[in-house]
N, C-alpha and C positions, 0 to 999 in steps of 0.2 A: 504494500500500500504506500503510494506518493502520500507526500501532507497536501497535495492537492485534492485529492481525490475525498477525504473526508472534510474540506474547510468550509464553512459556513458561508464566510467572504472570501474573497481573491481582492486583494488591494496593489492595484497602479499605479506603479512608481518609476514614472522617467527620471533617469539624473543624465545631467552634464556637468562637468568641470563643477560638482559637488562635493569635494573630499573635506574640508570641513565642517559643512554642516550635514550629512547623510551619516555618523555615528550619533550624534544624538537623534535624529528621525528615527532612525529604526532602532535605539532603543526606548524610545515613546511607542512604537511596534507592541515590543517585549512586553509591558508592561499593562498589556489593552486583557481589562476583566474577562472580555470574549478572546477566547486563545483559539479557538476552530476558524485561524482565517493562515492564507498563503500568500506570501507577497512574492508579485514580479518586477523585480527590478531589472531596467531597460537601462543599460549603459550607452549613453546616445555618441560614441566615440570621445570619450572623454579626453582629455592632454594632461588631467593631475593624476590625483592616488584614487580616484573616484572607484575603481573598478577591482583595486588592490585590498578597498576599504569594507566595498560590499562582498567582496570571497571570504573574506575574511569573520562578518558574518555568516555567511551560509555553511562556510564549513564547521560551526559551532551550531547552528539550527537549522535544522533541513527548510522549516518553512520560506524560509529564502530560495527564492529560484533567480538566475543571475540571465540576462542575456546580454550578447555587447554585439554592438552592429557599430559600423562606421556611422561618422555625422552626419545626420541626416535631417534635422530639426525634431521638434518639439510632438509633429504631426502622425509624422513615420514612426516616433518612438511609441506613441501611444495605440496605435493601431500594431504595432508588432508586439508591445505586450498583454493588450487585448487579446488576441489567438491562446495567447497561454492559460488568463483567468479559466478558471475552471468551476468554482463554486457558485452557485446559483447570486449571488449578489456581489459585486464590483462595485470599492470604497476606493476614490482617485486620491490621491496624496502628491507630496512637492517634497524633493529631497532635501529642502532645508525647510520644513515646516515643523510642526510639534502635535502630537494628539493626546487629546485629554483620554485618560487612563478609561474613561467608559464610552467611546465614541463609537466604535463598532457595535458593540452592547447597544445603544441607547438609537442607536441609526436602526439595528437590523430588527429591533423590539419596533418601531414606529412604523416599518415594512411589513413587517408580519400582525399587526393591529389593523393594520388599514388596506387591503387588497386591493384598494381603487388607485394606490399612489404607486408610479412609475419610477420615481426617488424620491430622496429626502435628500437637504443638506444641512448646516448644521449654523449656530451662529460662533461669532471669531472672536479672538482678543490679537489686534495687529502688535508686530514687540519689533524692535525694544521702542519704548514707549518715548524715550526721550527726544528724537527728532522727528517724531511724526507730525507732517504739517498740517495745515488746519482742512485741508482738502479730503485727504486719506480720516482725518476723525470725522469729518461728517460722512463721508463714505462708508467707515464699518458703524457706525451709529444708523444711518440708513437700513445697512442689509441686516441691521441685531435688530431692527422695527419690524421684519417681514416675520411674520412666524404661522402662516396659513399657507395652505395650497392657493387659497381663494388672494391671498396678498402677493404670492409670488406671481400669479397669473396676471395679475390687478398691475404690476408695475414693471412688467418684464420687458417694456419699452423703454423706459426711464434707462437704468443701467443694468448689468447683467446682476441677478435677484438669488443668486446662489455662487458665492466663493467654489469656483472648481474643485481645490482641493479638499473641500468638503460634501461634493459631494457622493453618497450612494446610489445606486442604481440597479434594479434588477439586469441580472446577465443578458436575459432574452433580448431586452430593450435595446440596450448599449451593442448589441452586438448585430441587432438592427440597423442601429442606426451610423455605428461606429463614427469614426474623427474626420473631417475634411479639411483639407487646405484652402481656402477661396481667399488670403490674403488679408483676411480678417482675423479677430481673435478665435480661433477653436473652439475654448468652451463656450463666448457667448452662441456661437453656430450652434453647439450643441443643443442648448439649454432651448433655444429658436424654434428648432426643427422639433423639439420635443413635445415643445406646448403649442407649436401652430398645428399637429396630427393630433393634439387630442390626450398626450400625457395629461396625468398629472403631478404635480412636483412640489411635496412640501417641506417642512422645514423642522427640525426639531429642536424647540427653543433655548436651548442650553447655548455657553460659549465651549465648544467640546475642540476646536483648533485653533492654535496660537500658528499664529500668521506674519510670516517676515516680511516685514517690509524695506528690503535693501536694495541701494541703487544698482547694484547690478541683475536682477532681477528679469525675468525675460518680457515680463509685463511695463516694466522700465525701460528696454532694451532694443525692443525689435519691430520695425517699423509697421509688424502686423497688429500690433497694439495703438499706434498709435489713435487720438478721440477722433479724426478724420475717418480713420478704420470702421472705428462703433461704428459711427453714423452712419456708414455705408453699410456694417451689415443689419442695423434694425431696420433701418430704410427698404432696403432688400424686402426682409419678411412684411415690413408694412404695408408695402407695393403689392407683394404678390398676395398676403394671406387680408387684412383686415381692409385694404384699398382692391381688391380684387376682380370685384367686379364694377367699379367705380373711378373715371379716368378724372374726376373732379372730388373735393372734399376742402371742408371748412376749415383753416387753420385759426385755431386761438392762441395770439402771441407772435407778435413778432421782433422778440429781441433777437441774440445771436444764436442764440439755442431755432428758435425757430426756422432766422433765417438760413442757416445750416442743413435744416432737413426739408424745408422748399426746395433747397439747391439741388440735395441728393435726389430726393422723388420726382424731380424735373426730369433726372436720367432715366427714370422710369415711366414717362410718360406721365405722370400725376402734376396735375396743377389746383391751387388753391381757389375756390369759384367766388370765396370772402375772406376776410382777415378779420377777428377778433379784436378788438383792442380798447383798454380803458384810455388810453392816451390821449387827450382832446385836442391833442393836438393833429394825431393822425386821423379823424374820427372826420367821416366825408370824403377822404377822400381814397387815390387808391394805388394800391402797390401791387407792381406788375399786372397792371388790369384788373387786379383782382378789389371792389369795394369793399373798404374799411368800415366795419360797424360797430356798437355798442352790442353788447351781450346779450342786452335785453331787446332784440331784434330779431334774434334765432326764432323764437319760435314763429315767426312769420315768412321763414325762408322754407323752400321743397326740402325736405330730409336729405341729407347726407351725412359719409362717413367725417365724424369730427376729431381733429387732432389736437390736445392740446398742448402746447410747445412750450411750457414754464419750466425753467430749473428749479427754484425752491421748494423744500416741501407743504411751507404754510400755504403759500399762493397755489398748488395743485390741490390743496385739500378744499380750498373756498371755491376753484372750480369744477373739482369736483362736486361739493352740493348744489354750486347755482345751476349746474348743469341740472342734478338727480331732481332737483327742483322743476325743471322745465318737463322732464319728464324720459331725459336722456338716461339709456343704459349703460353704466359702468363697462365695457369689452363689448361693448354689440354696439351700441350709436356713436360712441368715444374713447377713444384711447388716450392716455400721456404719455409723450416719448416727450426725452430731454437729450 
């Protein structure tokens, strides 16, 4: 008998040029309450000890499985250590991350309660905590606010609504639907393609992974991350799944956040047929053709798909009621993408 063969989980683990921080990862591994899980670690052509570091565990615990491929990026590693998971549920991880001693445990309990969820993931404590800037703390205070399927689904436009390395996924799923490269981020792709077929994806409200946040970082790093990138892949799924049968729709907001996903859904054919806007200054008239109105003018417009374009989350919460007020639905009449 493999340790694959009986493990609960199989846990995805790409490293590159990891050799510092991948001995405390996997012994955060070691120490997870649920011990019926297998990790595959992808050595993505490493240049340091990365590869010396992780033989070195497996030759002490079998549940390590080692594979090393030349460099290939982030994409190829994940989809070459996918093939090997083997245990009915796949928990993704970052070789310099951290896991809370009951994260498996408390993921694979939330999977097996709820049959209807497709994953879960988890909430974060970003570390080390002293130069985090004020960007990244409203961003993990954001994604530690989501704790429903119904909230992941609700904001999966905004930013990507689940930290990758947190999360779980049934095998079936993921293997479905596996990792693509389109030049964007991966996991937001992922998480996209999940919830525009119909997953569902929720959250299990614990801080259960400590989360590095270091400038070398590949989210830091590589120009598939770059915010031009998001916008082009929520854009994408906007276009084709929630604008899809609609080559016009209402934008609400046009700061720079807005004017950023006019531009992108331009590529796709989509243009804005109104502009929302409190601005009285802009208020009559019109941007790109498109007339400028007060809010309280929608419901006297033909229905359309409504986007609302706010970064903040007070100002998406007030439009969200003035919307639910008119009589708009939350993912059916309206969506907020930032």
């Amino acid at each position: 008998m493999t340790a694959s063969s009986h493990s609960r989980v199989s846990i995805l683990l790409p490293a590159w040029n990891a050799a510092q921080t991948l001995p405390p990862c996997l012994r955060s591994l070691q120490r997870q309450s649920e011990e019926r899980w297998h990790c595959v670690i992808v050595d993505d052509g490493s240049q340091d000890d990365t590869l010396a570091r992780a033989r070195d565990f497996a030759a002490r615990d079998p549940r390590f499985e080692i594979v090393s491929t030349p460099h290939r990026g982030i994409v190829a590693a994940l989809n070459t250590g996918l093939q090997r998971c083997r245990a009915p549920l796949i928990a993704r991880m970052d070789a310099d991350d951290l896991m809370h001693r009951h994260r498996l445990a408390a993921q694979a309990r939330a999977l097996r309660d709820d049959p209807r969820l497709a994953a879960v993931g988890c909430h974060v404590r970003l570390f080390p905590r002293r130069h985090l800037r004020p960007g990244r703390r409203a961003y993990e205070r954001w994604l530690n606010s989501l704790d429903s399927a119904e909230h992941v689904w609700r904001d999966a436009f905004i930013e990507c609504p689940v930290a990758h390395p947190t999360l779980m996924m049934r095998r079936a799923v993921l293997m479905d639907l596996g990792y693509r490269d389109c030049g964007w981020p991966e996991d937001y792709d992922l998480l996209l393609r999940a919830l525009t077929r119909g997953w569902r994806i929720g959250v299990v409200p614990r801080r259960l992974l400590s989360w590095r946040d270091a400038p070398q970082r590949l989210s830091r790093t590589h120009p598939a991350y770059d915010l031009d990138r998001f916008t082009a892949c929520k854009t994408a799924f906007l276009a084709d799944y929630f604008l899809g049968d609609a080559d016009a729709y209402v934008l609400w907001g046009y700061g720079s956040t807005g004017k950023a996903l006019r531009r992108a859904l331009l590529r796709h054919g989509k243009t804005p047929s109104h502009v929302v806007e409190l601005h009285p200054g802009r208020l009559g008239k019109r941007i790109h053709g498109a007339p400028v109105i007060p809010p309280q003018a929608l419901p006297g417009l033909p229905r359309r798909p409504l986007i609302a374009s706010v970064a903040g989350e007070q100002a998406r919460g007030e439009i969200r009621d003035a919307l639910a007020r008119m009589g708009f639905v939350d993912g059916l009449d309206f969506v907020c993408a930032a």
